[in-house]
C-alpha positions as CSV (number, residue, x, y, z in Angstrom):
1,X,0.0,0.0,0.0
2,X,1.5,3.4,-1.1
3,X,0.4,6.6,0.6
4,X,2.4,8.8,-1.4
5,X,3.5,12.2,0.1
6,X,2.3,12.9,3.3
7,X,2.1,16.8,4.6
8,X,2.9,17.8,8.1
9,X,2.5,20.7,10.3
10,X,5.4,20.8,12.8
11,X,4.9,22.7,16.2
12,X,6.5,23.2,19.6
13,X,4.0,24.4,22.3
14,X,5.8,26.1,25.5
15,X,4.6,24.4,28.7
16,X,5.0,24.1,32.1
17,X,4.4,20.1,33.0
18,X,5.4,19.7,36.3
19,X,4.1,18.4,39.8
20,X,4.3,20.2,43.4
21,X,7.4,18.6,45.8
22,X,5.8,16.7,48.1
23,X,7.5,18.5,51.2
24,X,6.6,21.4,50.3
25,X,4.7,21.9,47.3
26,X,6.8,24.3,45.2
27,X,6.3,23.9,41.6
28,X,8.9,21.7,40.2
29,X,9.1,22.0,36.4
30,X,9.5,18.8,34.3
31,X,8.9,19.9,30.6
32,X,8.8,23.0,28.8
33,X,8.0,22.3,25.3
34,X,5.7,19.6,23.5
35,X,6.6,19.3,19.6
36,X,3.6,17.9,17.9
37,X,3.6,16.5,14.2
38,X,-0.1,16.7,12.5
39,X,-0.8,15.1,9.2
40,X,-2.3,16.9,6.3
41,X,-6.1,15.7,8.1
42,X,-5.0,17.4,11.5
43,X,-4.2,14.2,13.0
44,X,-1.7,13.9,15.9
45,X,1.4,11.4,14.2
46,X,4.2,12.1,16.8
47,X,4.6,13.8,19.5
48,X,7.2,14.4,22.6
49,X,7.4,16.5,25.6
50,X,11.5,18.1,26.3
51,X,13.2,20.2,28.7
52,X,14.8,21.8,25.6
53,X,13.6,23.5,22.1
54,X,16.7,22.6,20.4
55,X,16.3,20.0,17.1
56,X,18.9,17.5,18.9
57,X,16.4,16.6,21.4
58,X,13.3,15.7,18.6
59,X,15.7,14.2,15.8
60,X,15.3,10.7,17.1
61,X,11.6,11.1,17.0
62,X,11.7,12.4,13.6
63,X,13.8,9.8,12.2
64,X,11.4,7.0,13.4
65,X,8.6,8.8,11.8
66,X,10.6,8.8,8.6
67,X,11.1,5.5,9.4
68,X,7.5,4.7,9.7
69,X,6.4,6.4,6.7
70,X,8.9,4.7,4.1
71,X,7.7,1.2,5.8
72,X,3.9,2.4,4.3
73,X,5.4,3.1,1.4
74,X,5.5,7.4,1.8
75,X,7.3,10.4,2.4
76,X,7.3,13.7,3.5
77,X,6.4,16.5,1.0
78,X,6.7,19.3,3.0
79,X,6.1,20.7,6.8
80,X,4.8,23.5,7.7
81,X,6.5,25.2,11.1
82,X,6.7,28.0,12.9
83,X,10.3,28.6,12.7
84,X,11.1,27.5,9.2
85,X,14.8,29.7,8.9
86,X,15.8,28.2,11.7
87,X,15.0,24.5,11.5
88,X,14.9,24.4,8.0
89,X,18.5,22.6,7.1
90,X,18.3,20.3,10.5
91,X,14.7,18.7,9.3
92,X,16.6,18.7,5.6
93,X,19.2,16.5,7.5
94,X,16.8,14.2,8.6
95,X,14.4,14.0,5.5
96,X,16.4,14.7,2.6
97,X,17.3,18.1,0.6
98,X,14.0,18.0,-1.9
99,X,11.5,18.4,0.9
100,X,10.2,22.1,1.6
101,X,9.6,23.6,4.6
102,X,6.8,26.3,4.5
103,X,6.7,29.0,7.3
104,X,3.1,28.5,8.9
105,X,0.6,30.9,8.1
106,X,-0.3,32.3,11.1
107,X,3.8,33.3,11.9
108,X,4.2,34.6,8.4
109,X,1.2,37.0,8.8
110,X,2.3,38.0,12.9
111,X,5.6,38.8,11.5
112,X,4.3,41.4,8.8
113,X,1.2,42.8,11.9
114,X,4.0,42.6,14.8
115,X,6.2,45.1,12.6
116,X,3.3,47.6,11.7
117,X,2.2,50.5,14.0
118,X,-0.2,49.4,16.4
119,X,-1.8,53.1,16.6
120,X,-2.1,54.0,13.3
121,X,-5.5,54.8,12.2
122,X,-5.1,52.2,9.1
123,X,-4.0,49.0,11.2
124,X,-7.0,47.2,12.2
125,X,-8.5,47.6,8.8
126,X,-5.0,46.5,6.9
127,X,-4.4,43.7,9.6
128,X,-8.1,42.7,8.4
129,X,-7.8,43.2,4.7
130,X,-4.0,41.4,5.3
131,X,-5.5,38.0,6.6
132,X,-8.2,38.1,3.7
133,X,-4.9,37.5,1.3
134,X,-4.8,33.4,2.4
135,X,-8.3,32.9,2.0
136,X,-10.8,31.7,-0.9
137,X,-12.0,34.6,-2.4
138,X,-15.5,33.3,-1.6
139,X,-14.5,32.8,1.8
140,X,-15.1,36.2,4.0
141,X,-16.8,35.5,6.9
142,X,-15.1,35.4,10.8
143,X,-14.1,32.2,10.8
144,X,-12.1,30.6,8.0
145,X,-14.1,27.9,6.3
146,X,-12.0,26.6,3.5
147,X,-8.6,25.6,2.6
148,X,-5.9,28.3,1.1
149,X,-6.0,29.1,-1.9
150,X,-3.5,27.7,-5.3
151,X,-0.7,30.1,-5.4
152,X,-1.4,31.5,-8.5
153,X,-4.8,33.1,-6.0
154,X,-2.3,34.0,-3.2
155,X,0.0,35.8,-6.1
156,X,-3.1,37.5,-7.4
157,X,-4.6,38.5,-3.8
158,X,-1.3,39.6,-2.7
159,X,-1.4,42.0,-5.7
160,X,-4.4,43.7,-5.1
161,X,-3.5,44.0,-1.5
162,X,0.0,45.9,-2.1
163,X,-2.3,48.0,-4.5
164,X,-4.4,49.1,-1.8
């Protein structure tokens, strides 16, 4: 059975896992971070709670997920992550120099709205007209409802929203 390419979203989730001392009860912190790997359905495929946010302490897990997937017959396409410059080469290492690594799309847009001017009278409504870009064009109520669109939309919204 051959599943083909397989997308994932790649994510690390700050925490504070612990458990009270029993002598005293002070916090004592275990983990900090849970890295979780979701399918292209939103599925949970691997995960790992670590003291550390460093790519040494997830490769093994990574590995055995390649692993896994080349046993079914599949590989990774791409992942999607939240800190694609940085991890970009080390999950290269690990799955090979043609798969892509996309910067999510929620970090690409907080990096544009994080760099904007809070006060000025234009930023709600750009911030607003700015997260339109990634959506269907049919697709404009409060909550997203469909996927992203082909890139040849996202070239064409992005456009018309530098034009504005």
């Amino acid at each position: 059975m051959s599943l083909g390419s397989l997308y994932f979203f790649f994510t690390k989730v700050s925490l504070n896992i612990g458990i009270p001392r029993k002598h005293d009860q002070i916090w004592t912190k275990q983990f900090n971070s849970l890295f979780i790997i979701l399918n292209e359905n939103n599925e949970v495929v691997a995960w790992q709670l670590t003291k550390k946010e460093q790519f040494d302490v997830v490769k093994d897990l990574l590995q055995s997920l390649k692993k896994c997937l080349r046993s079914l017959g599949a590989s990774v396409q791409y992942f999607v992550i939240d800190n694609c410059c940085k991890w970009k080469d080390k999950l290269k290492s690990v799955f090979g120099n043609d798969l892509s690594i996309k910067l999510d799309l929620f970090y690409a847009v907080q990096r544009i709205t994080t760099s904007m001017n809070r006060r000025h009278t234009l930023y709600n409504s750009c911030v607003s007209k700015l997260k339109m870009v990634f959506r269907q064009h049919d697709d404009h109520g409060p909550t997203r409802t469909r996927n992203t669109p082909e890139s040849e939309a996202l070239l064409s919204h992005i456009e018309n929203f530098a034009s504005k």
